[in-house]
C-alpha positions in Angstrom: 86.7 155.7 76.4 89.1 156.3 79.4 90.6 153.8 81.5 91.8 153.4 85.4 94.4 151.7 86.6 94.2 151.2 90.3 96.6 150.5 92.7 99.2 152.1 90.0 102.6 152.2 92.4 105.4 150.9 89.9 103.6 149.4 87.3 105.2 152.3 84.4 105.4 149.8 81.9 101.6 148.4 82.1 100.7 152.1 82.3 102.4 153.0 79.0 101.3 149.9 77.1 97.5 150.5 77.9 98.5 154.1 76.9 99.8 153.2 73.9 97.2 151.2 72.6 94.3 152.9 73.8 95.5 156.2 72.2 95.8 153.9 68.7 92.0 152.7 68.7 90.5 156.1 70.7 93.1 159.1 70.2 91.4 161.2 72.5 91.2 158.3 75.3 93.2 158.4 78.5 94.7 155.9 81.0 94.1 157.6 85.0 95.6 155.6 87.7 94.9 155.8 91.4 97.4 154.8 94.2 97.1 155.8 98.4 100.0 158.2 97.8 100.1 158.9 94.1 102.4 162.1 94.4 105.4 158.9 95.4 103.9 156.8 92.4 106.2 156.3 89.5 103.3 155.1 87.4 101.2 157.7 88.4 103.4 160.6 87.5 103.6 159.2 83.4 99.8 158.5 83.2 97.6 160.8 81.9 96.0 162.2 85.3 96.0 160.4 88.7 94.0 160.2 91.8 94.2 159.9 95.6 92.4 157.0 97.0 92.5 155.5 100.6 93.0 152.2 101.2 90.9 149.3 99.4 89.3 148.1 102.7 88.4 151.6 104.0 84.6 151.4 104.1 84.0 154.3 101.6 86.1 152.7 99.1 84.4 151.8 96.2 82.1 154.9 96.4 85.1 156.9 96.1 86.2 154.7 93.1 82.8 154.6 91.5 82.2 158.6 91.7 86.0 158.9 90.1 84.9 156.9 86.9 81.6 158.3 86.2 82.7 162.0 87.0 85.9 161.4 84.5 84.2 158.9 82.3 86.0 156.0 82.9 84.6 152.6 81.2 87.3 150.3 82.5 89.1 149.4 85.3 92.1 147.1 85.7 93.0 146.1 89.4 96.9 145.1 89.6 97.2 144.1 94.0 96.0 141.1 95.3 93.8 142.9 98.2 91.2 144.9 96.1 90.3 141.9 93.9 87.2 140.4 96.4 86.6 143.5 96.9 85.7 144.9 93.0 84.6 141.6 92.2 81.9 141.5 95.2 81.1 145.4 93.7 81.1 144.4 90.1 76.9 145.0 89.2 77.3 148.3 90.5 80.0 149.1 87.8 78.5 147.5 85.4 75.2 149.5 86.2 77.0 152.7 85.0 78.6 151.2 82.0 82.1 150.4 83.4 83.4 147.1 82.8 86.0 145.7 85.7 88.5 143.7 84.3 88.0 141.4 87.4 87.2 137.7 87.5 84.2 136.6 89.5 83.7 136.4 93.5 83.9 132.4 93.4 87.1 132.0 91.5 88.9 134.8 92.8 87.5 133.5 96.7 89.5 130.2 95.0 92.4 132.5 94.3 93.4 133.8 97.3 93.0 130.7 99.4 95.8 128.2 98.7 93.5 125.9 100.1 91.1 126.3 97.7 93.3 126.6 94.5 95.1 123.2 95.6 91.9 121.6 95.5 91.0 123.4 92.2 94.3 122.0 90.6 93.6 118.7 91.7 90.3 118.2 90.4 91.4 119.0 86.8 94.4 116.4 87.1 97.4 119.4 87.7 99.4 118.1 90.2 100.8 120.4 93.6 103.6 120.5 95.8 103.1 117.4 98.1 101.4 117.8 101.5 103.5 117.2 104.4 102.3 116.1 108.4 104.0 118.7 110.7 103.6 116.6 113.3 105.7 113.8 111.6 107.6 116.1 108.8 110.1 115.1 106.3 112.4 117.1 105.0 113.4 119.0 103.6 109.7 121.0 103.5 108.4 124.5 102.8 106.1 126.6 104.9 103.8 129.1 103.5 100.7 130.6 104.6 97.2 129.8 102.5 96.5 133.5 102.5 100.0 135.0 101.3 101.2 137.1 98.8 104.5 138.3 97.5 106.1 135.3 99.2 105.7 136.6 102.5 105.9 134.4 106.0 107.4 131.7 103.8 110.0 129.3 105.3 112.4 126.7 103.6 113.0 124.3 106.2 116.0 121.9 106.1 115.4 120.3 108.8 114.2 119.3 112.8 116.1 121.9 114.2 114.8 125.3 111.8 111.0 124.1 113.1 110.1 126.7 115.6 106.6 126.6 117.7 105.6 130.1 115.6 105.6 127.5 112.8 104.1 124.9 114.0 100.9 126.5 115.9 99.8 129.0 113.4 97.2 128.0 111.4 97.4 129.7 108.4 100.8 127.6 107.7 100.3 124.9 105.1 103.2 122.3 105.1 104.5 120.9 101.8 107.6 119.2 100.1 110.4 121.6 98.8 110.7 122.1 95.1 114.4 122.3 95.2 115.8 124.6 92.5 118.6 122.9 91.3 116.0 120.6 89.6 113.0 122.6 88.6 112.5 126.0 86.6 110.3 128.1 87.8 107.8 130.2 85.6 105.0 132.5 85.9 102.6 131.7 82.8 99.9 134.9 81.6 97.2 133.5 80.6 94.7 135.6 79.1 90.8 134.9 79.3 88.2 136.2 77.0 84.8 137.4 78.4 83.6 133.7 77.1 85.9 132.2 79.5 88.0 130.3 77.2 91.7 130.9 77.3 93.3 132.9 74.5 96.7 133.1 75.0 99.4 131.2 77.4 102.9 133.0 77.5 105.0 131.0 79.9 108.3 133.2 81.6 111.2 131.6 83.1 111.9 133.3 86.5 115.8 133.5 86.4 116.3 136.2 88.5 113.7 137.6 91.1 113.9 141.0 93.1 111.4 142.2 95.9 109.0 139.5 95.2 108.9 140.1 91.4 111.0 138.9 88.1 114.1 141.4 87.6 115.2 139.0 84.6 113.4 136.3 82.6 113.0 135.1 79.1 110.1 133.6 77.0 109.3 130.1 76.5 106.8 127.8 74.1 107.2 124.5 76.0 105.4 121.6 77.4 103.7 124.6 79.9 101.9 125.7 76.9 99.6 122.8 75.8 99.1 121.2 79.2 97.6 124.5 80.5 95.8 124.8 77.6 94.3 121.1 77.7 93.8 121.6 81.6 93.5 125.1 82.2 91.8 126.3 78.5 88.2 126.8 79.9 87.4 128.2 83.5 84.1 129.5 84.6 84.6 133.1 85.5 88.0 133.9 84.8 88.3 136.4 83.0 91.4 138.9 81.6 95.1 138.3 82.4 95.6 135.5 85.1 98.9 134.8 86.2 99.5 131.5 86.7 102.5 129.7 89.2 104.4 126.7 88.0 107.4 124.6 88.8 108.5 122.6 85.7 111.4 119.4 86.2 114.6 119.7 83.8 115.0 116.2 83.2 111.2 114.4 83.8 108.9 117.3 82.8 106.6 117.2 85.8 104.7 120.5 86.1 103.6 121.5 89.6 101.6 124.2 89.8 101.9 126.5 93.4 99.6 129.5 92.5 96.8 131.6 90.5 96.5 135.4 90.7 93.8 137.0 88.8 95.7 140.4 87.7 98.3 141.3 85.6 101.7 140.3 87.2 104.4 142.3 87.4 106.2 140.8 84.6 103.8 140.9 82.1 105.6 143.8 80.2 107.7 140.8 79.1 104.8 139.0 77.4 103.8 142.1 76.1 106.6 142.7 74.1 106.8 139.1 73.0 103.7 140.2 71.3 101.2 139.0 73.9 98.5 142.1 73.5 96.5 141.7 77.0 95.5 145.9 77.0 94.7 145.7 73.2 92.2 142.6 73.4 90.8 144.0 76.2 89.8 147.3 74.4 89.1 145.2 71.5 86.5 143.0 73.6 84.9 145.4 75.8 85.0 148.8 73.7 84.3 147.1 70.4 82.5 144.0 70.9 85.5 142.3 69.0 85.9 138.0 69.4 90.1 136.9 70.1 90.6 134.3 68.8 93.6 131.7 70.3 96.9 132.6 69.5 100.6 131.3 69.6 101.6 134.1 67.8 104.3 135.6 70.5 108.2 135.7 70.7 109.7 132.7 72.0 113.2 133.1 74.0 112.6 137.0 74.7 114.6 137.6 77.3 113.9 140.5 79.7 116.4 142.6 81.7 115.5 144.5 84.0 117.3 147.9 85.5 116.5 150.7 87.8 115.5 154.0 86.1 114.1 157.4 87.3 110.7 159.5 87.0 111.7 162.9 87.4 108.6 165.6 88.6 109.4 169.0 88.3 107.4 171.6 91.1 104.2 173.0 90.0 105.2 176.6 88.4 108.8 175.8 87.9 
């Protein structure tokens, strides 16, 4: 019962807890990962073998992926980047024909996913509210830009006012124009939500986003707030989600409005945060998809863990040396 991890780059910590409690339930299992340049891939060099792939939308791709887990008989894998999720999810019966679960939601939700168009009307239509829209060609400000394709905050544009609009702004159509969350007022959180293979939620671990690095939390702490049962009354069944879904909320210190931004189907890169606040996502998924088991809803995690992050090294030694 061996598992990949895909996309591996710095993702150590998601390595080592998949390690850890894959090796409890199946001693002799392993954890491979695969990256474009897995020799420069700190999560690479601590799991248990790693691979060389090319790049998700290289035509051979999945091919390549599919031979790797039946020649080193791999029964699940876990993408972790934004860009290979339509792709595995579009190739999911051809996994499953071999025996190898993809920890992947399906092609509609995650199509919903990655167009901000799509996942604003998805929040709407179960009573979440989002950022409000705003006209570009009578704005008020001040507004925020961002495309409805983006990732990692990139091509994203706070906008004070008249004078900061520029025609690359205005003219591109991927830009969606909204009002600015100001952060004086709101916290901001990434929430893991985990799904079961039914569909139902089973767990909802909001993290406050104090500090943020490089596009990703670099210090954040726990939380069992109001986030907690208005996801789970709005959010606690969705068809085809499946697995650890990171979800994007703004929440107002002094009226408690939750606006919600985003959904990304993967693990985040936080979630070593949950995970130590006792949110098990690698152990229910063994549990679920090598052993058949039911997880049940739980509450049972850490509240006001806080996580600090710091820079550390993975040293690799020459071959022979």
């Amino acid at each position: 019962m061996n598992i990949l991890i895909t996309s591996a780059g710095q993702r150590v910590s998601l390595v080592r807890a998949f390690q850890k409690e894959l090796k409890t339930l199946y001693p002799t299992g392993k954890v491979f990962t695969t990256d474009m340049f897995p020799h420069l891939s700190a999560a690479c060099n601590i799991s248990d073998k790693y691979f060389q792939v090319n790049r998700v939308t290289d035509p051979g791709y999945i091919d390549e992926l599919l031979v790797l887990c039946v020649s080193h008989k791999i029964k699940m894998v876990v993408p972790t980047i934004d860009t290979e999720l339509l792709v595995l999810a579009k190739n999911r019966e051809r996994f499953e024909r071999e025996g190898i679960h993809l920890i992947i939601s399906s092609v509609s939700f995650v199509e919903q996913c990655r167009d901000k168009r799509k996942i604003n009307s998805f929040f709407l239509d179960r009573g979440i509210e989002i950022p409000k829209p705003v006209d570009k060609n009578s704005p008020t400000f001040p507004l925020f830009i961002k495309p409805y394709d983006g990732s990692l905050s990139a091509d994203t544009y706070l906008i004070q006012g008249a004078e900061g609009l520029r025609d690359y702004h205005l003219s591109n159509e991927r830009f969606l124009f909204m009002e600015y969350i100001d952060k004086q007022e709101h916290d901001e959180y990434t929430v893991d939500m985990y799904f079961g293979r039914d569909h139902q939620v089973k767990c909802i671990v909001p993290r406050k986003r104090i500090l943020i690095r490089a596009g990703e939390i670099n210090k954040g702490v726990t939380s069992k707030n109001a986030i907690v049962p208005f996801l789970k009354e709005k959010l606690g069944s969705i068809e085809g989600a499946v697995g650890c879904l990171t979800v994007q909320v703004f929440l107002n210190k002094n009226t408690g409005r939750i606006i919600a931004i985003e959904i990304n189907p993967r693990f985040g890169g936080g979630y070593p945060l949950s995970y130590r606040a006792g949110a098990n996502y690698p152990l229910w998924l063994i549990q679920e998809y090598f052993n058949n088991q039911v997880i049940n809803y739980t509450e049972e995690w850490e509240d006001s863990m806080l996580m600090l992050r710091y820079d550390d090294e993975i040293i690799v030694h020459a071959a022979g040396n």
